[in-house]
NUKOLDO-201541 format. One line per 10 residues: number of its first residue (from 1); their letters; for each residue y, x, z of C-alpha. Coordinates in Angstrom, 3 decimals, always signed. Layout:
BEGIN
NUM	A	Y:X:Z | ...
// end
This chain:
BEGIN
1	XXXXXXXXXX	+0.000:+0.000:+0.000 | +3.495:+1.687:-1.502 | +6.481:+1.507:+1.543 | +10.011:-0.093:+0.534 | +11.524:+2.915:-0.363 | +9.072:+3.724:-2.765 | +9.334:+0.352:-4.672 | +13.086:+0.896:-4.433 | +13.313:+4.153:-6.074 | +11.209:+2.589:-8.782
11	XXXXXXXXXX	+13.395:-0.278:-8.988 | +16.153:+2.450:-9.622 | +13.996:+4.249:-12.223 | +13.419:+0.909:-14.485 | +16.485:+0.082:-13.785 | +17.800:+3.252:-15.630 | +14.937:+3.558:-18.038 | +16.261:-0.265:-19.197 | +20.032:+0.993:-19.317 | +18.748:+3.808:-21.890
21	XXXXXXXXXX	+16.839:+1.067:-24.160 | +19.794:-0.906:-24.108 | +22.119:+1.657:-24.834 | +20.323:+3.061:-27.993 | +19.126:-0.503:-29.162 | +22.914:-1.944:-29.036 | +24.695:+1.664:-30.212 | +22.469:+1.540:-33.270 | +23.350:-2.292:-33.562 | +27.290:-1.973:-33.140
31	XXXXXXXXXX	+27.359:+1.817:-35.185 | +28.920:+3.268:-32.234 | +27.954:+4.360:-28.391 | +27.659:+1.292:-26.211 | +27.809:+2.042:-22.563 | +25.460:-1.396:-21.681 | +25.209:-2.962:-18.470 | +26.928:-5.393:-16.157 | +27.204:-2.748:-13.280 | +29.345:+0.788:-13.219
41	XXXXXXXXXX	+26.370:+3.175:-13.147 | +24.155:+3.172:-15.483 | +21.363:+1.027:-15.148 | +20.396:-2.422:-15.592 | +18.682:-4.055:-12.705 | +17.056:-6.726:-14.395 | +15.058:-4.376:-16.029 | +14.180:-2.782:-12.148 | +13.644:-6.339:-11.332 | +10.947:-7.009:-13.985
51	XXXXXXXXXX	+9.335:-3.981:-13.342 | +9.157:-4.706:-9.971 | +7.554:-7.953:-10.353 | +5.154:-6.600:-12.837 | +3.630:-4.237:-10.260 | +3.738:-6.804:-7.320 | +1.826:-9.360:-9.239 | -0.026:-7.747:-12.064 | -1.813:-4.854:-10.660 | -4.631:-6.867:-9.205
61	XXXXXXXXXX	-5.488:-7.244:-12.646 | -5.094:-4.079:-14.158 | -8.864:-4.539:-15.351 | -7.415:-7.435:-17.520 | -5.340:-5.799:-20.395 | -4.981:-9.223:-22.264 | -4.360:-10.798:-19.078 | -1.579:-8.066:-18.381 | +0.035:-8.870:-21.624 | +0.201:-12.542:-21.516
71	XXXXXXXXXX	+1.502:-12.822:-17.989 | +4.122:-10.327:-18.530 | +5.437:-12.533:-21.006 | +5.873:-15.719:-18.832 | +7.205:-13.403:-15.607 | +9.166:-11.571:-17.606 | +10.614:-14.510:-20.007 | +11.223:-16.729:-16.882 | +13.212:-13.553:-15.210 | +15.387:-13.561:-18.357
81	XXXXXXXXXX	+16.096:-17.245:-18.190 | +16.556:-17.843:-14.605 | +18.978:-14.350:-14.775 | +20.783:-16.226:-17.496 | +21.335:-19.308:-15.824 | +22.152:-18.071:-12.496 | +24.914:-15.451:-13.866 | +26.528:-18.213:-15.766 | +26.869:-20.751:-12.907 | +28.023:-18.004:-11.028
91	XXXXXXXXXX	+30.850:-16.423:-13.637 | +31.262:-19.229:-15.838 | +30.092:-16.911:-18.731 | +27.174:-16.230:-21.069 | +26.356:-12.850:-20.970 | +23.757:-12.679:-23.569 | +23.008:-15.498:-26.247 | +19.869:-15.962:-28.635 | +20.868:-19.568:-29.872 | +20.864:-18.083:-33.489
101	XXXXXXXXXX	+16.984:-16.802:-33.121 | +14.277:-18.543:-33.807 | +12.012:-20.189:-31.320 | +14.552:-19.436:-28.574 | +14.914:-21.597:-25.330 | +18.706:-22.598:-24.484 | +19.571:-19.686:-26.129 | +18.545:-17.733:-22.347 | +15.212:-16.226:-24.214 | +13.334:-16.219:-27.583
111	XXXXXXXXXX	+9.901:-14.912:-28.866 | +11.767:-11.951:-30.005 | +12.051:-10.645:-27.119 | +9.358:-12.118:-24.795 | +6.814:-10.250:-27.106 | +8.192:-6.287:-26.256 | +8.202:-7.895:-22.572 | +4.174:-7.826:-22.943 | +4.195:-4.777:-24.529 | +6.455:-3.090:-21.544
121	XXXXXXXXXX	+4.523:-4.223:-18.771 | +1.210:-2.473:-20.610 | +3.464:+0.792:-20.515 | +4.113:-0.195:-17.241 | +0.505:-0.875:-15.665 | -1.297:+1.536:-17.555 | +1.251:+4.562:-18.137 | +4.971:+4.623:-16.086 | +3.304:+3.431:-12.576 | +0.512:+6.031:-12.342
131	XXXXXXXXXX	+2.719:+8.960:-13.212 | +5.453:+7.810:-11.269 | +3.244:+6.956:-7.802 | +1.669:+10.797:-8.492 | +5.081:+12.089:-8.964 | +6.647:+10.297:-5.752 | +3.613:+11.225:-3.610 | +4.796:+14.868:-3.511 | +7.836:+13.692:-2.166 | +8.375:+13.698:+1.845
141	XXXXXXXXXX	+8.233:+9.809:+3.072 | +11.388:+10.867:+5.108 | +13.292:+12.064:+2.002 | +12.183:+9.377:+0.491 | +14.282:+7.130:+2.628 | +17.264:+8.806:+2.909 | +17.220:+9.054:-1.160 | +16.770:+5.585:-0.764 | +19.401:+4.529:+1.464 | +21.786:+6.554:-0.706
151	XXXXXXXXXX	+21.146:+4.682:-3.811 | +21.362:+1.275:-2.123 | +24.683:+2.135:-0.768 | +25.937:+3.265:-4.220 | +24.067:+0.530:-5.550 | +26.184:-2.576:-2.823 | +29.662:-0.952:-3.689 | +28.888:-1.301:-7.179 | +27.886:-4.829:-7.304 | +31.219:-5.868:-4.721
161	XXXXXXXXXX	+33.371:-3.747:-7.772 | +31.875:-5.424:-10.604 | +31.525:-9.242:-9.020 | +35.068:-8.511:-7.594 | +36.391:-8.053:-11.274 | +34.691:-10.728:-12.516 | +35.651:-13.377:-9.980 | +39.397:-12.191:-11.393 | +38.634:-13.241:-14.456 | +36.733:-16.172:-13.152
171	XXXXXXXXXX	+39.735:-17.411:-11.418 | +42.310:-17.068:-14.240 | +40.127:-19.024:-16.720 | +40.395:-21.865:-14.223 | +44.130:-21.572:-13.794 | +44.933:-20.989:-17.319 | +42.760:-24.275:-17.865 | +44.233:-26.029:-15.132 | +47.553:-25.054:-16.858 | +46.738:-25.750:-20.283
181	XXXXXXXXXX	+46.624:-29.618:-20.972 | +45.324:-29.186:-24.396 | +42.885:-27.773:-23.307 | +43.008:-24.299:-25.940 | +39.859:-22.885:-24.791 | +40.599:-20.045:-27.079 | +43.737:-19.467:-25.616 | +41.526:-18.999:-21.984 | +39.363:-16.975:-23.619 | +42.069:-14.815:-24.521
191	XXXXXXXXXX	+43.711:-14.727:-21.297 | +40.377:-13.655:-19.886 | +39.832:-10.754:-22.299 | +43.265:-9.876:-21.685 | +42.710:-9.668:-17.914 | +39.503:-7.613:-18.378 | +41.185:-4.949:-20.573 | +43.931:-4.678:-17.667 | +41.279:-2.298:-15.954 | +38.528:+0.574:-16.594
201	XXXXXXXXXX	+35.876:-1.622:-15.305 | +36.940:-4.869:-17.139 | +37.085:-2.672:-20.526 | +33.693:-1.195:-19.898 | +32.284:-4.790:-19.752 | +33.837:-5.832:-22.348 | +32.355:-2.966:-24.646 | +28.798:-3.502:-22.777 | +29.159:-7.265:-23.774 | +31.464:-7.607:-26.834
211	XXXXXXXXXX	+30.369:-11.693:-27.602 | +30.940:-12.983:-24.191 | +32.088:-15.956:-23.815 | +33.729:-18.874:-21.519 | +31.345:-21.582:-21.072 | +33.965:-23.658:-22.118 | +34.013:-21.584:-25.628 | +30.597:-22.031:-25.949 | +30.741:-26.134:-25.782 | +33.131:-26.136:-27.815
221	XXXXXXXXXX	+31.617:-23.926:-30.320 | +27.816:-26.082:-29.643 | +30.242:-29.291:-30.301 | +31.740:-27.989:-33.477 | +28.259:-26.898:-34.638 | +26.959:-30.311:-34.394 | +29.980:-31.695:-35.794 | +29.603:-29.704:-38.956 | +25.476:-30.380:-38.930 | +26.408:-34.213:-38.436
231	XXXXXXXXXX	+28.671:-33.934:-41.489 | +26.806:-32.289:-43.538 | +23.684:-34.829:-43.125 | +25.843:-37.720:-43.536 | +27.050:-35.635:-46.812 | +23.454:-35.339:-47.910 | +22.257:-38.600:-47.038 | +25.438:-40.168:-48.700 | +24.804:-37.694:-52.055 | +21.111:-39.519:-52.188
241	XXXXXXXXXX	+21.860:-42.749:-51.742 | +23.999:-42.244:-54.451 | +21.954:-40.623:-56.254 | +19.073:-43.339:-55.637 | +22.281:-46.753:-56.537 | +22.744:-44.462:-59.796 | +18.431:-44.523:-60.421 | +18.614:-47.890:-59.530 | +21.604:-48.661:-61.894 | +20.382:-46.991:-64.477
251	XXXXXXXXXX	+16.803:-48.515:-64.330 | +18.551:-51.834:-64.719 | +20.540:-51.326:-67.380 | +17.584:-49.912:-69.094 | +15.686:-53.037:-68.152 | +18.899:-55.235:-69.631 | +18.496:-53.315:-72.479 | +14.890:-54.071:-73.143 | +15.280:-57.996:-72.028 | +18.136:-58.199:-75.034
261	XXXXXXXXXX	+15.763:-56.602:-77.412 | +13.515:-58.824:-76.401 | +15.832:-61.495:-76.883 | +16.749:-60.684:-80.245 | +13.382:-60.498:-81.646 | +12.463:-63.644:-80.322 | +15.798:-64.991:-81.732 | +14.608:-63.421:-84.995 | +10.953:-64.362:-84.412 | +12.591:-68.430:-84.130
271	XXXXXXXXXX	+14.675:-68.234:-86.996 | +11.647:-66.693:-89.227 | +9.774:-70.209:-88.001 | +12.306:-72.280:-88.553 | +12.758:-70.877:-92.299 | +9.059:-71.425:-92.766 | +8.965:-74.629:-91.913 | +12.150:-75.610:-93.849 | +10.625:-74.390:-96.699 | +7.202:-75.957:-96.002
281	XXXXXXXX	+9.174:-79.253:-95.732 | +11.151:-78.654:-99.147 | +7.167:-78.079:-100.743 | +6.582:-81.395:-99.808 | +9.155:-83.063:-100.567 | +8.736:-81.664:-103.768 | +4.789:-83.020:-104.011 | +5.894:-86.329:-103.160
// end
């Protein structure tokens, strides 16, 4: 059985290790170096977090591979999505959006990137715990926890920095809303971003999370998108019911046409009888 400090200095490591997969993943994205990460040093807990649980609850069934994989996924996924939703009750913001990927839920997660979530807690089981326990074990236990304590320290101050300058921005997207009787959500938006880039810290999140956005925003964005979906199946299903009255037009007029042929010949067909019969009449007349 592993002691706290242990599992805390590996919730440090994964915690790093995730900052360096974000980093290179969104640098190569954006063409530039991203410094990713909602906190000042660089690491990105959720990543510790998911580790974490990984260990705690899949270890048991390290014999499992498949089983491994699959339940990496769902603890790993549901991490994501509760992470999402708690952060965004909390700030009023989304910090990370997959609404435009397929087979996403909410927009919190998507297949995309539940699947590397099995794949990491393989790596994680069968590879990154065993080295790390081995390399850990040659340290001291009471070095451990002072190397501990140290990082949790660090670890506090920065979350009090970085939910201090968030609540800032929190706060003046409610008062420029409360202000603003229009209700210009793009105009709070602005005044958030403005507010962010006041500061070092606000700057750096706004480079670690370029698309962020109000909830607000987002609404309104969700509302417009429906709007324009709305329109454009109205468009559509306007377009083929026209299409369908001009079929139906033009499959009657073809049918008109064909009754007054018809018409005429039988017009022709009576006056080709009545000549007949005129002259049949004249015959006799004649006889007589």
């Amino acid at each position: 059985m592993e002691n706290l400090s242990t599992y805390f200095i590996l919730f440090i490591t994964y915690s790093f290790l995730g900052w360096v997969v974000e980093v290179i993943n969104c640098s190569i994205v954006e063409k530039k170096v991203v410094n990713r990460g909602f906190l000042i040093s660089p690491i990105c807990p959720i990543y510790g977090c998911g580790a974490i649980l990984i260990t705690l609850v899949l270890t048991n069934y390290r014999d499992d591979w498949f089983v491994v994989f699959c339940m990496a996924v769902i603890l790993c996924g549901l991490l994501e999505y509760f992470t999402s939703w708690i952060m965004e009750k909390l700030f009023h913001a989304r910090w990370w959006d997959y609404s435009h990927n397929k087979f996403n839920i909410n927009g919190r997660v998507c297949l995309e990137t539940m699947i590397p979530f099995g794949i990491l807690g393989l790596v994680i089981i069968y590879v990154l715990n065993p080295f790390f326990y081995n390399l850990l074990s040659y340290i001291p236990s009471n070095v451990s926890n002072i190397i501990s304590l140290l990082l949790f320290i660090i670890l506090i101050a920065d979350m009090i920095i970085s939910c201090n300058v968030i609540s800032k921005v929190t706060s003046t997207v409610k008062k420029v809303a409360a202000q603003n009787k229009k209700d210009d959500t793009y105009e709070i938006t602005a005044k958030a971003r403005e507010l962010l880039k006041s500061n070092w810290k606000g700057r750096r999140l706004l480079d670690a999370f370029p698309n962020i956005e109000t909830i607000k925003e987002k609404v309104k964005k969700v509302a417009n998108d429906t709007a324009e979906k709305a329109a454009e199946k109205v468009k559509k299903v306007a377009s083929d019911t026209a299409e369908k009255a001009k079929k139906v037009a033009s499959d009657t007029a073809d049918k008109g046409k064909k009754a007054v042929e018809i018409s005429k010949k039988a017009i022709e067909k009576g006056k080709e009888v009545a000549n007949k019969k005129i002259e049949i009449n004249k015959k006799n007349k004649k006889d007589d």
